[in-house]
N, C-alpha and C positions, 0 to 999 in steps of 0.2 A: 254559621257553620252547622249543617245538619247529618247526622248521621250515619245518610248516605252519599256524603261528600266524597270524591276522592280523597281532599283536603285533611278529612276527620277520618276517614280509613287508613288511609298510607303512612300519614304524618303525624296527626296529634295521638291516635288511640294507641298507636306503638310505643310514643314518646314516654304518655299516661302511664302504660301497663307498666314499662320498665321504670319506669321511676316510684314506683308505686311498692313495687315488689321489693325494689330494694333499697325505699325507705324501713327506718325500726320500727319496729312494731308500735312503740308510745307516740311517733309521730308520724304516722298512717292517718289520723284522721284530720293531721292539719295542713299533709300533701292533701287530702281528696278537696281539702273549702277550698285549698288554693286553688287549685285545680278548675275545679267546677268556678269560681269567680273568676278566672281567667277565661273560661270559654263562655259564660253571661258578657263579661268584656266585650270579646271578640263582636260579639253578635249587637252587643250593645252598651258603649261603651262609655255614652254619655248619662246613663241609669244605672252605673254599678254603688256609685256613692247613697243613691235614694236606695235600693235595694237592701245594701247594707244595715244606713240609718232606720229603715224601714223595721227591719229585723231586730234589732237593735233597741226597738220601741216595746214589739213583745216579749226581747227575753226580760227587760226590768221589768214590764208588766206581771210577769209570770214569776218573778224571783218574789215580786211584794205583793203576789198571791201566799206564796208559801210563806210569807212573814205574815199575813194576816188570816192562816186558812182557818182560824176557828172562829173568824169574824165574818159573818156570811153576805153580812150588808154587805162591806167596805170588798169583800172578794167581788160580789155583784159589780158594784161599780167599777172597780176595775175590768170586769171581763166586758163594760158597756163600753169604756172609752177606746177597749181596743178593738170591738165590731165596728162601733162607728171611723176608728183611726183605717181602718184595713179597708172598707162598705165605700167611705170617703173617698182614700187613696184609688181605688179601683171603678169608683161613678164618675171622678174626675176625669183622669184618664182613657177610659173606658167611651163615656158617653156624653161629656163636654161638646163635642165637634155634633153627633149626632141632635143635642138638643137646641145647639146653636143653630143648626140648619133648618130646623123645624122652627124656630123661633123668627128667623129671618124668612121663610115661607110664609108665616101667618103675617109678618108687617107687609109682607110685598102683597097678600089678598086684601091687606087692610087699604094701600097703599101707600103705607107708611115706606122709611128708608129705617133696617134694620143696621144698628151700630153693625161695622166690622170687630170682630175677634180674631187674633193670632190662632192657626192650626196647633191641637197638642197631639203630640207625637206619643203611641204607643207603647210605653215597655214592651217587651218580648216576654211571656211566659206570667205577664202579673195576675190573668184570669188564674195558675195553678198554683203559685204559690202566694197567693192574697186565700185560696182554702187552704192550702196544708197551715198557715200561719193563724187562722181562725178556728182551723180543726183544733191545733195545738194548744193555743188558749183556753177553747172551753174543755175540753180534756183534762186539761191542769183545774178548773174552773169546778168540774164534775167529779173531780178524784179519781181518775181514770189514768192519767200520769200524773208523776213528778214532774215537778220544772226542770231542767237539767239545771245544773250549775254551773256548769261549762261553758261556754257563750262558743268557743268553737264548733265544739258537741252539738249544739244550736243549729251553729250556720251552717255546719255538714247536711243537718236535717231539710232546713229550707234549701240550702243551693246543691244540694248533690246532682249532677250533672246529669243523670238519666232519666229524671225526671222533672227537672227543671223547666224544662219549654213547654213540654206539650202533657205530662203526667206519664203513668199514670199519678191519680191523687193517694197518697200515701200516708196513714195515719202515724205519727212518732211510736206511739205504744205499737205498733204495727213491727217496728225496726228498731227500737231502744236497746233490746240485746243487740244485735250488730254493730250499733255505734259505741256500746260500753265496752265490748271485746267480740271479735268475729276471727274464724281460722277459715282459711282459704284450704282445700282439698283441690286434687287434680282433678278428681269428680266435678265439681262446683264450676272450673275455670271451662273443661268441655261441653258441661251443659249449659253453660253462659254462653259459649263461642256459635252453638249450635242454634240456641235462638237466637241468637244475634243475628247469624246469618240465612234462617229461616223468614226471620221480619226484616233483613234487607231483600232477601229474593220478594220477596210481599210486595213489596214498594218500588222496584226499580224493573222486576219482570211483568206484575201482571198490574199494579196502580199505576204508573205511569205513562203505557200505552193506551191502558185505557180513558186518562185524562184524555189522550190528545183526539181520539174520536169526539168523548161528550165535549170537547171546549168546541171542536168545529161545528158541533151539530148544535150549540148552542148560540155559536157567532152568527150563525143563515139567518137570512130574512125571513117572516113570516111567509111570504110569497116564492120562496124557494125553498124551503123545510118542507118536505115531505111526511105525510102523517108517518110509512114505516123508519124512518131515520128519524125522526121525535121518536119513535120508540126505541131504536139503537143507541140513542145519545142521552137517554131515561137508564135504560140499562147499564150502561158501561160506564154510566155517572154512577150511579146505586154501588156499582164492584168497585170502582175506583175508591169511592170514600170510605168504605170496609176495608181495604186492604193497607188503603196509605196509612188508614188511622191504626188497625189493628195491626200493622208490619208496624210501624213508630212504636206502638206499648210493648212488641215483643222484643225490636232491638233495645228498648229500654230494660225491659226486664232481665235480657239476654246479659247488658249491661252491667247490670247492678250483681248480678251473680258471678259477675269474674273477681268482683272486688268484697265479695262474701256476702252481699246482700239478697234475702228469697223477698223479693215484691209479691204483691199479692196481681192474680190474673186478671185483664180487662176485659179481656170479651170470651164470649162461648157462645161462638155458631149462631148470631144474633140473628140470620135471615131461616132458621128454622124454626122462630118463636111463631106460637100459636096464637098470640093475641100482642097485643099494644103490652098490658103487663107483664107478658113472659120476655117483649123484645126486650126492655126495658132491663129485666133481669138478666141481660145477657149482653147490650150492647153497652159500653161505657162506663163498667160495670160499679168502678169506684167514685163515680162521680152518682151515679143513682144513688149509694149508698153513703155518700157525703150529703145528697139534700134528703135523703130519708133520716139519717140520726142528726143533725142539724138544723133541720128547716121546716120536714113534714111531722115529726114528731114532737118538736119541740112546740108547734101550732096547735096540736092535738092531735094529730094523724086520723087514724079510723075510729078513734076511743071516745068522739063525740057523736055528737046526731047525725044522721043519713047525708041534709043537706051541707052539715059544716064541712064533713068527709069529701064531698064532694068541694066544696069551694078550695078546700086544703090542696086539692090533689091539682088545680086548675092554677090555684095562685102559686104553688113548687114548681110548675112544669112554664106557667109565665115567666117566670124568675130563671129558670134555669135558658129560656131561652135571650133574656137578655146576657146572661151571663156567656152565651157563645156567643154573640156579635149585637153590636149597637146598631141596628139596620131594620125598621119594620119588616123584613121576611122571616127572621126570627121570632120577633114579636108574635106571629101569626105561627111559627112551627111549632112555639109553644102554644098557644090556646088549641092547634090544633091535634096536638101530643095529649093535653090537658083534658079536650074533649076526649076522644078518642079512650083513655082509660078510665073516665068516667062512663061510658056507655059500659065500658066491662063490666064497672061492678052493674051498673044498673042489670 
């Protein structure tokens, strides 16, 4: 169920608001988990229980942080066992099928017969909430939040429903007022309604028809592609992925602000950056700034030598491209992202 469903327009989000609104205030936030687990359900319904358990792994991890926060070892190890628990749960998932197939590639050059493996099935949404659930951890890990104690409190923050699937990525200390106590204004409910239906027009007037050019001009044969149509179907792909992605963060955001939450913005104007690191600062905005405090800084960022800066900024941008898809095209958009803002600084 996305979004821009009729499905999730007419029926569910009506159903949502009104139940929502008049639930009580003390149990407002345990309509929203339900809620939001009901529609992970819908979409997937045989990974709600791992979801859960999943969740469930950090908030202990993070309740016997705060029982041991003045023991810095024993906090360490805890914050290891839940990168590797989450790193785990998502290379599994994630990139099982991918390495199997390249595995069985090299026996068949070899001409070997590679063992069969059963296909594993995808979660929906594990790439967003395996960060927000890693972000949350080391946060707690760096003193930057409290654990909640609340294990609902919790699972509102992992499964809230507007950013659940696709983000944006959303830091807890980001939203911890909102989920301790938030007051809904009529103000709040029309500027919610107004992106919402701002990043549906995004995605259903001008992303969608422009899919259907670039998929045709993509499906042609080499021998019947025309160099100006490879360039129509370059274009209308480039707007299409802007719109669909940036129409999703705004009816997300749009979202989150009917039910008294301000998300922080995804994108600004990303095709009028000046370079690879201004796009950067402007396209996907909370996922650059999840592997900049997480990944590039915590490696050393820029605060080392010239060449290490340089490797930092190549191995973030490789990482981030596996982390959008298990498929060597990626693999390569990231070195090729990676070069590219290396040449900046250069």
């Amino acid at each position: 169920m996305v979004f821009s469903s009729t499905l999730f327009i007419f029926f569910f989000l009506p159903t949502l608001l009104l139940g929502y609104y008049l639930t009580p205030a003390k149990l407002k936030n345990l309509y929203l988990t339900l809620a939001s687990l009901f529609f992970y359900f819908w979409g997937a319904p045989s990974f709600l229980l791992l979801f859960i358990f999943s969740s469930l792994v950090d908030y202990l991890i993070s309740i016997l942080m705060l029982k041991f926060e003045f023991d810095k070892g024993r906090m360490k190890k805890l914050l290891i066992i839940s990168i590797v628990w989450n790193v785990g749960l998502l290379g599994y998932f994630k990139y099982f099928n991918f390495f199997i197939l390249q595995f069985g590639t090299l026996m068949a050059d070899l001409g070997l017969t590679a063992p069969r493996f059963a296909k594993v099935i995808l979660p929906i949404g594990i790439s967003f909430f395996t960060f927000h659930k890693i972000s949350y951890v080391v946060d707690v890990y760096r003193k930057v939040s409290k654990p909640v104690t609340n294990f609902i409190d919790y699972l509102l923050y992992i499964s809230f429903l507007p950013q659940l699937i696709a983000g944006p990525i959303v830091r807890y200390h980001e939203i911890e007022s909102y989920i301790k106590a938030r007051k809904i204004s009529v103000d709040d409910i029309y500027a919610g309604l107004v992106r919402f239906i701002i990043g549906l027009s995004k995605k259903i007037l001008i992303a969608d028809p422009m899919a259907q050019v670039a998929d045709h001009a993509f499906s042609l044969k080499s021998d019947v592609l025309t160099f100006e149509y490879s360039w129509v179907g370059i274009i209308c792909y480039s707007v299409q992925i802007y719109f669909d992605f940036s129409g999703y963060s705004e009816m997300a955001i749009g979202l989150a602000r009917i039910f008294g939450f301000k998300f922080p913005e995804n994108f600004n104007k990303p095709y009028l950056a000046q370079s690879f690191t201004d796009f950067w600062k402007r396209w996907h905005i909370s996922l650059s700034r999840w592997m900049k405090d997480y990944l590039y800084i915590p490696m050393g960022g820029s605060r080392t030598s010239t060449l290490k800066t340089y490797r930092n900024l190549c191995t973030v941008f490789l990482l981030s491209g596996l982390w959008h898809g298990a498929n060597w095209t990626f693999i390569f958009w990231g070195i090729y992202h990676g070069t590219f803002l290396v040449m900046d600084r250069v």
